[in-house]
N, C-alpha and C positions, 0 to 999 in steps of 0.2 A: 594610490592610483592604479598601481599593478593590480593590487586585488579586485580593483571596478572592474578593467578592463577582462581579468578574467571571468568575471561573472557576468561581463556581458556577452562574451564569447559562449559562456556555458549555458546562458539564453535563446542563441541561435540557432543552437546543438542541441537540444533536447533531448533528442532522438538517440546521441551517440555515444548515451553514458558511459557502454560497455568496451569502447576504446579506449583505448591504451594511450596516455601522455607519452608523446614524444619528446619534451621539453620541462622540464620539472623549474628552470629560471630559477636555480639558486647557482650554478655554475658558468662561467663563462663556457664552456665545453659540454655536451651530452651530448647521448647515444639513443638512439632507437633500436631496440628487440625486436628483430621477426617473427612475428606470430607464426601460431601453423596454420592454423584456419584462415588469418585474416581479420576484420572486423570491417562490419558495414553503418554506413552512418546515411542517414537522409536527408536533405532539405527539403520540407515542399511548402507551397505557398499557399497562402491562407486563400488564394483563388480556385486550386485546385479540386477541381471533381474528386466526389468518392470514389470514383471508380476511373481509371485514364487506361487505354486499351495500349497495350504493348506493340512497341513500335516497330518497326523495319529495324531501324539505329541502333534498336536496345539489343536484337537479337543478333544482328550483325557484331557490337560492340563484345558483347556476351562470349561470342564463337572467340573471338580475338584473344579474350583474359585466359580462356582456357587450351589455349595452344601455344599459348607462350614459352616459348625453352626454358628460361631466365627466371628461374621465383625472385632472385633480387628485384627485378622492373615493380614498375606499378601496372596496373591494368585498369583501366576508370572505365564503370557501364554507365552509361547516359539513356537513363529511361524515357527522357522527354528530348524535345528538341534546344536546343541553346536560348536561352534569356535574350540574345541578340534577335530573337524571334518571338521573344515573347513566353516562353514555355510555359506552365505553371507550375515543373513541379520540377529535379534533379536530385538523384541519387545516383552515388558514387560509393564502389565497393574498393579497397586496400587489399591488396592480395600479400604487400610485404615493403619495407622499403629500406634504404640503404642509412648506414652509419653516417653522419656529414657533422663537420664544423658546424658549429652555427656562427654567423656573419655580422656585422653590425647591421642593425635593420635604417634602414632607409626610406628616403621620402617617395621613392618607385616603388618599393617593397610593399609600404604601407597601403599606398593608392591601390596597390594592384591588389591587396587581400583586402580589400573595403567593395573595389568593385568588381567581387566575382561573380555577379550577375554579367559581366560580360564575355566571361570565359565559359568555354564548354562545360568544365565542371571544377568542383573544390572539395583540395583534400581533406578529408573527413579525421582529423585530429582536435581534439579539443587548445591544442595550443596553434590554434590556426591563427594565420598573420593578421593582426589586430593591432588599432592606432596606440603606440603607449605613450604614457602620459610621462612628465616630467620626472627625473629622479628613476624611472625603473629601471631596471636590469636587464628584463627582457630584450632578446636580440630574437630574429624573425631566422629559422635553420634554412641553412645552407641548398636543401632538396628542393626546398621551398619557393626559395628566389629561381633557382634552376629551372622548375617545374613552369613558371610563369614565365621565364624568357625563351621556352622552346614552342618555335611554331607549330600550332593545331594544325591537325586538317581539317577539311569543310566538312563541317558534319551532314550526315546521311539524310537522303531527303526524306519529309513526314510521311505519315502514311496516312492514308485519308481516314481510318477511323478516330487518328490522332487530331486532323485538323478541325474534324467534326466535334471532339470534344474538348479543343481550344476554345473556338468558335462558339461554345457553350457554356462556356464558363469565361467567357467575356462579355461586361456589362455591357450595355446600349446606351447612346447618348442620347440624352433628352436632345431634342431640337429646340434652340432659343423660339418664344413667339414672335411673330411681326409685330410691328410696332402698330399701334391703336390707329383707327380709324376716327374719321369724326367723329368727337365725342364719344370717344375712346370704343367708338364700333370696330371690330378687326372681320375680315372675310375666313374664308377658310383657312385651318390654319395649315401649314407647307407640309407637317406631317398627314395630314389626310388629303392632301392637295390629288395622291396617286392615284386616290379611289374614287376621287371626282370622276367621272362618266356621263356624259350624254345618257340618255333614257336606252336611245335607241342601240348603241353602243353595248350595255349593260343587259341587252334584253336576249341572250341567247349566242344562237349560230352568225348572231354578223358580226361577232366579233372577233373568230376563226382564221387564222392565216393572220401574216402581214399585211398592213399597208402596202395596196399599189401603189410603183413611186413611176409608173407613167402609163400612158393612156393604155395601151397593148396590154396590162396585169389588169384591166376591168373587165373581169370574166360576168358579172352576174352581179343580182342588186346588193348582197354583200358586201361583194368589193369595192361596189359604187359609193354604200356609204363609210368605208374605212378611208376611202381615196379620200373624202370630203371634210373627214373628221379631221385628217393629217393639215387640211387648210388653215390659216390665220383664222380665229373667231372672235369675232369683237364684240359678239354679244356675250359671250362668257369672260372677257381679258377684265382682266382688276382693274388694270389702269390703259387706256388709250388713248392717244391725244386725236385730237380732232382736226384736221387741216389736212392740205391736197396730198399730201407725203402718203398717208393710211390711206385717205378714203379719196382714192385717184379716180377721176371719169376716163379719163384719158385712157388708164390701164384697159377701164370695161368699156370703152370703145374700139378699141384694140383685139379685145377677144371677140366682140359681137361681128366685127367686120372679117376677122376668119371667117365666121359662123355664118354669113352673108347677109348679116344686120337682119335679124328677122323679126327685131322689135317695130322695123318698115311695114313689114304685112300684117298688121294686126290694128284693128284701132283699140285704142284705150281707156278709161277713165283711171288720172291721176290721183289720188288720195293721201293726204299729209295730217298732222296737230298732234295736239297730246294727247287726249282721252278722245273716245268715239268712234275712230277709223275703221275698227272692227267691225263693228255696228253698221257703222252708215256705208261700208262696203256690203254689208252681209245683208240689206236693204236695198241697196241699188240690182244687186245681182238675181236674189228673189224673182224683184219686179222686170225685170229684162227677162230672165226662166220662164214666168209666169205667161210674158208676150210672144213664146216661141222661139227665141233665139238662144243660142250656143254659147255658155257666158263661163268665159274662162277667169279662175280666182288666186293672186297671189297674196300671200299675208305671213305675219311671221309675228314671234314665234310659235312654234305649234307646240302642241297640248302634251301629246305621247306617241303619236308615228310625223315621221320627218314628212312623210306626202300629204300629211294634210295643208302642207304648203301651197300646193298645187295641184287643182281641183277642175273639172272643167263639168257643168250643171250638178256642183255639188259630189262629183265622186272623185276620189283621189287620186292623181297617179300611178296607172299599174307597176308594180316593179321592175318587169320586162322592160317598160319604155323611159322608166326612170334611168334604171341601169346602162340602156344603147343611147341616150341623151347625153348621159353620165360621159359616157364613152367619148363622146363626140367632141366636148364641150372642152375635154379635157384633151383632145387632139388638135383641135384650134387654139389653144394658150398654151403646146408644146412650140406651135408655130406659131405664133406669134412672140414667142420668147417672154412672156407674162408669169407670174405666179399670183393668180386671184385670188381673194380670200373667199371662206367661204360663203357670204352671203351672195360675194360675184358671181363664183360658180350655179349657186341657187336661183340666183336672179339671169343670168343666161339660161341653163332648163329650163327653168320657164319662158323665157322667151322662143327660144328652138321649138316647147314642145308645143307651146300656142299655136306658133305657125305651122306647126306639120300638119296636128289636127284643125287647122281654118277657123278658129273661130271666130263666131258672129262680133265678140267684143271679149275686150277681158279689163277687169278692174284690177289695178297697182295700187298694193300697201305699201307705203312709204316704209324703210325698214328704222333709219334712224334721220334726223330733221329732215333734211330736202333737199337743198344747195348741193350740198356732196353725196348725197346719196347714191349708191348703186341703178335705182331704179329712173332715176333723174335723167335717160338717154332718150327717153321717147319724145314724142310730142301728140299729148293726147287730145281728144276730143274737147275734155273739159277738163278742170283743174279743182279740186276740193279740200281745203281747209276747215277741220272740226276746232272745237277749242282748246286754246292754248292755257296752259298750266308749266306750274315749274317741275321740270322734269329733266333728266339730265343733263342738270345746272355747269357742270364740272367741263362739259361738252358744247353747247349750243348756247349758254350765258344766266350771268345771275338775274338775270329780270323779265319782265315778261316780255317787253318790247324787244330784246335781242333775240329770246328764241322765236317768237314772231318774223323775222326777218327770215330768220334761218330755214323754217318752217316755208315762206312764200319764195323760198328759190327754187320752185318746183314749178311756178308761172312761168309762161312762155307767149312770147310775142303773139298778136291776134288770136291766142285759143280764150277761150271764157274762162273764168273765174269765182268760183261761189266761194261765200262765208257765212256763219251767221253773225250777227249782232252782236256785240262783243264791247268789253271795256273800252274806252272810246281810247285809249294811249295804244294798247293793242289793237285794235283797228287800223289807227291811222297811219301805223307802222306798216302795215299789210297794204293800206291804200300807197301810199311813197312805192313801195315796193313793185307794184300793180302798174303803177304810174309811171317808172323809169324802166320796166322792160317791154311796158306797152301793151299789157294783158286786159283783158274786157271782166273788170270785176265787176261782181253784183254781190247784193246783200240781202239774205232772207230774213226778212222782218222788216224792211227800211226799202230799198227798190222792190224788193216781192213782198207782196202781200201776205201776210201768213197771221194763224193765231190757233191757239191749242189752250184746254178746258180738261179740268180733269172731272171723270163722273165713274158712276158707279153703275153696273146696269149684272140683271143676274146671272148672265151668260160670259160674261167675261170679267164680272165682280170691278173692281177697282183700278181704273186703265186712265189711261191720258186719249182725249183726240186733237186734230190735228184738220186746220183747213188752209187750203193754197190755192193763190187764186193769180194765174197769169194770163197769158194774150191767146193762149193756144189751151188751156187748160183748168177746168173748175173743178180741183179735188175737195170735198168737203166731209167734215166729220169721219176722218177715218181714223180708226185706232189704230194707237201705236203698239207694235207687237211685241215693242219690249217695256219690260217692266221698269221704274223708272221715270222721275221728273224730268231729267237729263236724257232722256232719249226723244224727247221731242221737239229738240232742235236738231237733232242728226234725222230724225225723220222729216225733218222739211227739209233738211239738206239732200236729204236722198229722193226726192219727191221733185225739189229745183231740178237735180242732174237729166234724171230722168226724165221730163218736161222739154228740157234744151236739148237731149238727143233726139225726141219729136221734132226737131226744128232741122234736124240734118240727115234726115232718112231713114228714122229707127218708129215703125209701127206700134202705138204703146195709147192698145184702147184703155178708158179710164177706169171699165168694169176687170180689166186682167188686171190692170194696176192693184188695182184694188184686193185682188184675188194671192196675188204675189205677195203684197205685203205682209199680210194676214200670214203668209206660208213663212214667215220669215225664221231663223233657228239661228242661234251664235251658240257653238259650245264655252264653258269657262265663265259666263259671265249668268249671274243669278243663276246659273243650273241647280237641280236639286238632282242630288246623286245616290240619294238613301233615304229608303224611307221610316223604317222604325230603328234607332230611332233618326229624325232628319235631319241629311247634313246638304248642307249649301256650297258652293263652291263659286269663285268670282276672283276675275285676275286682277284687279282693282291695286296699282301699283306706286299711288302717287297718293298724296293727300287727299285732290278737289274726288277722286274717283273715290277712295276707302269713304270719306261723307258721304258721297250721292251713294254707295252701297249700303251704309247704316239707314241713311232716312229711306232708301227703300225696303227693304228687309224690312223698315217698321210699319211702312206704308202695307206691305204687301204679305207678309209672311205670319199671320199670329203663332205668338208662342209666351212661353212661360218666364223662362231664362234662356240667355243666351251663350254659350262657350265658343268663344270664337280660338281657333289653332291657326296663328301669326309667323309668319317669318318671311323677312324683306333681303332687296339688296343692301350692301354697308353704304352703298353711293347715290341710296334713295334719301331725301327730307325723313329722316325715320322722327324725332321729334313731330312734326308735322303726321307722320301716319301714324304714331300712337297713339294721339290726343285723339284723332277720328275714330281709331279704335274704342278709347276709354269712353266715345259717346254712346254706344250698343253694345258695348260686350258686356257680361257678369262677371265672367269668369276669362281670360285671357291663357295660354298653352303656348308657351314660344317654342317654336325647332327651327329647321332651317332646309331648305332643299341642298339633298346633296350633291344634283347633277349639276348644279352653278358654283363657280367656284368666290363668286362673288358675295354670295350668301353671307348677310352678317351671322356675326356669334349668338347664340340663343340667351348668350348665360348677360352679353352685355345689353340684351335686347332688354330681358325682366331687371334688370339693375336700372336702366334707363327709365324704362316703367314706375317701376314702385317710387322712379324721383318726383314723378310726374302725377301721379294716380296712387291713391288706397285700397284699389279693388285686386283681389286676387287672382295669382297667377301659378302657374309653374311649367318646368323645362322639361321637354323630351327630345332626345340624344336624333331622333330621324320623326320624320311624315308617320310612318305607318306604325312608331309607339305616339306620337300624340294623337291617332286618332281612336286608339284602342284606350288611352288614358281619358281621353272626352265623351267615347259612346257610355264607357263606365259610370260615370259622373250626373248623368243626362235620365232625364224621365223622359213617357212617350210624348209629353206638348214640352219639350224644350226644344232647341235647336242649337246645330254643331255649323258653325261659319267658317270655314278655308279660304281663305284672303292674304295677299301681301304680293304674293310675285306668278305671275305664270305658272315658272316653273315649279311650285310648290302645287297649285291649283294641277298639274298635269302628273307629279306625284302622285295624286289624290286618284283621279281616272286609272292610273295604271295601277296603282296597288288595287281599288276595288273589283279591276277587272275579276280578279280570282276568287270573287266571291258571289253568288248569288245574291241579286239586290232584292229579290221576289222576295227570299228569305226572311231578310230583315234581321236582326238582332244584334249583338255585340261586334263589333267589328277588332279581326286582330290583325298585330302586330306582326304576326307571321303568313306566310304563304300558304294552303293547304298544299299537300302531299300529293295528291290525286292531281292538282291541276300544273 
């Protein structure tokens, strides 16, 4: 056991072959010889850098050995800092040491030369204090025990080229992943959680300076949008619960009556549902434009600049008046003692900026159901319900009839009420709802007269029209401007609205109507954003909308094959939007938008896939490698699809910004240099 024990000491030691035994452990009694030199011995640890920069400590320690009076002492240089810090590496030089007894070794003894990782440093003898086994002889010398029971001083502090190559020669922890989402979907994962950014965030100079942390630090539209970014965002949160606790009216009645209720001077049209709203906002407003009036636009989310939120005849928000709104909005919820989130804040700008600039009317996009919505303070002209679909089920309920409900608490006593024709269980839901707060519903198709024909003519190739026919109003055969089976129930929805504000003072001949419609534009939705080769782009975010965009694209779009580049929320029906996918795709390219943090996983996107479907796929790590891995793939009659979330679809628009689209050709993954 003695001879293990020595050889496992002589293990340790490597390094120290050229020193001299102090302890030879055949006598109860031995002597240590003073060298004249000394002898140096090293430990360092299998972590330590090739190269560790010499310390403060080492040279201080250094100066020490060699001003010593006394050659009997010891002098110990400490190259690194103490193991009680972590060091990586300690070397200790012997300048000489004294005669001594040696002692019976002991169970303090033993502990203490086992763990001299806790001491400053260890003396560099081959018969250094080691556990011995049963039967041996060895006793631990007399220096030795002394040496250990005399208090160190605090060692010298590091010197920053030391901490920098600690710091470097310590691993990194993996970060555990979160735990699966449905059907083991996960969002992003917490290690890249930091790099999540907003678009607009990520796009340059506004992201410069601190967060203002009150109204007085809103210098300019920068600051305006870091103030906003700093707000609660529940369209990016993983998880939010739904009830008056988050999504309080109370709160943004509070901020708006600072602001001196300005959602009072404006009239309205309310708009609510699952698929459509877009649309049949982006229709209503047209045709009010087209009639001469001043028609102010809220909607969300936006594509790639945050103003396209708020619009008034189609042009954006200046940033100037973004910014002193910004200001303002954010001085009335200092006094009011509130802290809004950010759609509140959003949803006040716009109301402040409506009313400054007077407009003739402004259309409200519901931001999420209705009931509790932000935008739910007004009382508007008329009230509009598109159709209902399951869509954040987790929020608003698992069936269609609850988010129906959820959806109609956006009706208000004696204002009207449009729908279209609808599952008769979701209807009747709507109807109850209509009926107990006393709102004047109507239904197009069923109280309004309505009917639409799809035809083909050479001017406009393969279109839907649309006829409506009321007390005040005989619209007939007018094309629908968007492309789309499903868009010609939101154009007679937007065809009713407009109708019934003839009936309360809004001038709306039937030849402008007419004119407007036809003028209609929605960014995101069937746009074509490239031409050679073509890529489509569509915010399409739910099941019933990724269908009605396959069967259009086949309706509308010829081509060869199709590559469609997918990536959803974790907390969308993703089964549900796959199977829609695998009806028109060829080829399928999962990624994910990085600016949501909600974003499912790519890799559990195509695993889910391949359970569900045969057709081929593959993963790109961001937006702008899968669409350099799809233009590649793609002849000039195929087509590239961008679907699944907004935000992926507004990835799309911002990364092509930097490339000529006249151009045409391969599309990369990198930015040019020049732009």
């Amino acid at each position: 056991m003695a001879s293990e024990s020595s050889a496992h000491s002589n293990r340790r030691n490597t390094s120290s072959s050229k020193v001299k035994s102090s302890d030879q452990g055949k006598g109860a009694r031995s002597s240590a010889k003073p060298t004249a030199s000394g002898a140096v011995a090293s430990v360092t640890s299998a972590r330590t850098p090739a190269k560790l920069p010499k310390s403060a400590a080492a040279k201080h320690a250094s100066g020490a050995s060699k001003s010593s009076p006394t050659p009997a002492k010891k002098s110990i240089s400490v190259a690194a800092a103490s193991s009680k810090n972590k060091a990586p590496s300690v070397a200790v030089k012997t300048v000489s040491t004294k005669s001594a007894k040696s002692a019976p070794a002991s169970k303090a003894s033993v502990t203490a030369a086992q763990t001299t990782a806790k001491s400053p440093a260890t003396p560099a003898t081959t018969a250094a204090p080691a556990r011995t086994g049963r039967g041996s002889n060895k006793r631990t010398p007399a220096h030795v025990l002394e040496y250990f029971a005399t208090p160190r001083p605090a060692p010298a502090p590091r010197s920053e080229a030391t901490l920098k190559a600690i710091a470097a020669a310590t691993p990194r922890q993996n970060t555990p992943q979160p735990p699966a989402r449905q059907l083991g979907l996960r969002a992003t994962r917490p290690e890249e959680t930091a790099s999540v950014r907003p678009l607009e965030v990520r796009s340059g100079r506004s992201t410069e300076g601190k967060a203002p942390k009150a109204a007085a630090d809103i210098t300019g539209f920068s600051a305006a949008v870091r103030y906003l970014m700093e707000r609660t965002d529940f369209e990016r949160s993983r998880s939010v619960k739904y009830n008056e606790a988050n999504f309080r009216l109370e709160r943004m009645q509070q901020l708006l009556a600072k602001l001196g209720n300005p959602q009072e001077h404006i009239r309205t049209v309310h708009v609510a549902g699952t698929n459509g709203k877009g649309s049949t906002v982006a229709m209503i407003a047209s045709m009010l434009q087209a009639c001469g009036y001043t028609v102010g636009v809220y909607t969300s989310p936006h594509l790639v600049d945050l103003r396209e939120r708020i619009s008034i005849n189609g042009q954006f928000i200046e940033k100037a008046a973004f910014a002193e709104t910004m200001k303002i909005v954010a001085k009335a919820a200092e006094k009011a003692g509130v802290e809004p989130t950010f759609f509140e804040v959003l949803t006040a700008v716009c109301f402040k900026y409506f009313a400054e600039q007077a407009v003739d009317i402004a259309i409200i996009e519901v931001g999420l159901g209705g009931r509790l919505d932000s935008t739910n303070v007004i009382r508007p002209e008329v009230s509009v319900i598109t159709s209902i679909d399951l869509d954040h089920t987790k929020l608003l309920g698992n069936t269609l009839e609850e988010i129906a409900r959820e959806k109609a608490g956006i009706f208000k006593k004696d204002v009207p009420a449009f729908i279209f024709e609808s599952e008769p269980s979701v209807q009747q839901a709507i109807i109850e709802v209509a009926e107990k707060v006393g709102a004047q519903l109507r239904i197009v198709n069923k109280d309004i007269d309505y009917s639409a024909r799809f035809c083909v003519t050479e001017d406009l190739g393969p279109h839907t029209r649309v006829c409506l026919y009321t007390k005040n109003s005989r619209l007939e055969h007018l094309p629908v401007p968007l492309q789309g089976e499903h868009q010609a129930s939101n154009c007679g929805l937007a065809l009713a609205v407009v109708d019934h504000l003839r009936t309360v003072g809004f001038e709306c001949p039937e030849d402008k109507i007419t004119d407007g419609l036809a003028a209609t534009k929605v960014a995101g939705r069937m746009q074509l954003v490239w031409d050679r080769p073509r890529v489509l782009v569509d915010g399409a975010h739910n099941p019933a909308a990724v269908g009605a965009l396959m069967r259009c694209v086949g309706a509308h779009v010829p081509y060869d094959s199709m590559i469609c580049v997918f990536g959803c929320c974790s907390d969308k029906d993703v089964p549900g939007l796959l199977d829609k996918v695998n009806l028109g795709a060829d080829k399928v390219i999962f990624t994910r938008a990085t600016s949501n943090p909600r974003s499912a996983d790519s890799e559990d996107l195509q695993k889910l896939f391949h359970e569900r479907s045969g057709k081929m796929s593959q993963i790109a790590k961001t937006l702008p490698e899968a669409l350099a891995m799809a233009t590649r793939a793609v002849s000039r009659d195929d087509l590239v699809c961008v679907t699944g979330s907004f935000y992926l679809v507004g990835e799309t628009l911002k990364h092509l910004q930097h490339f000529d689209r006249s151009m045409g050709g391969k599309i990369s993954a990198t930015v040019p240099e020049s732009r």
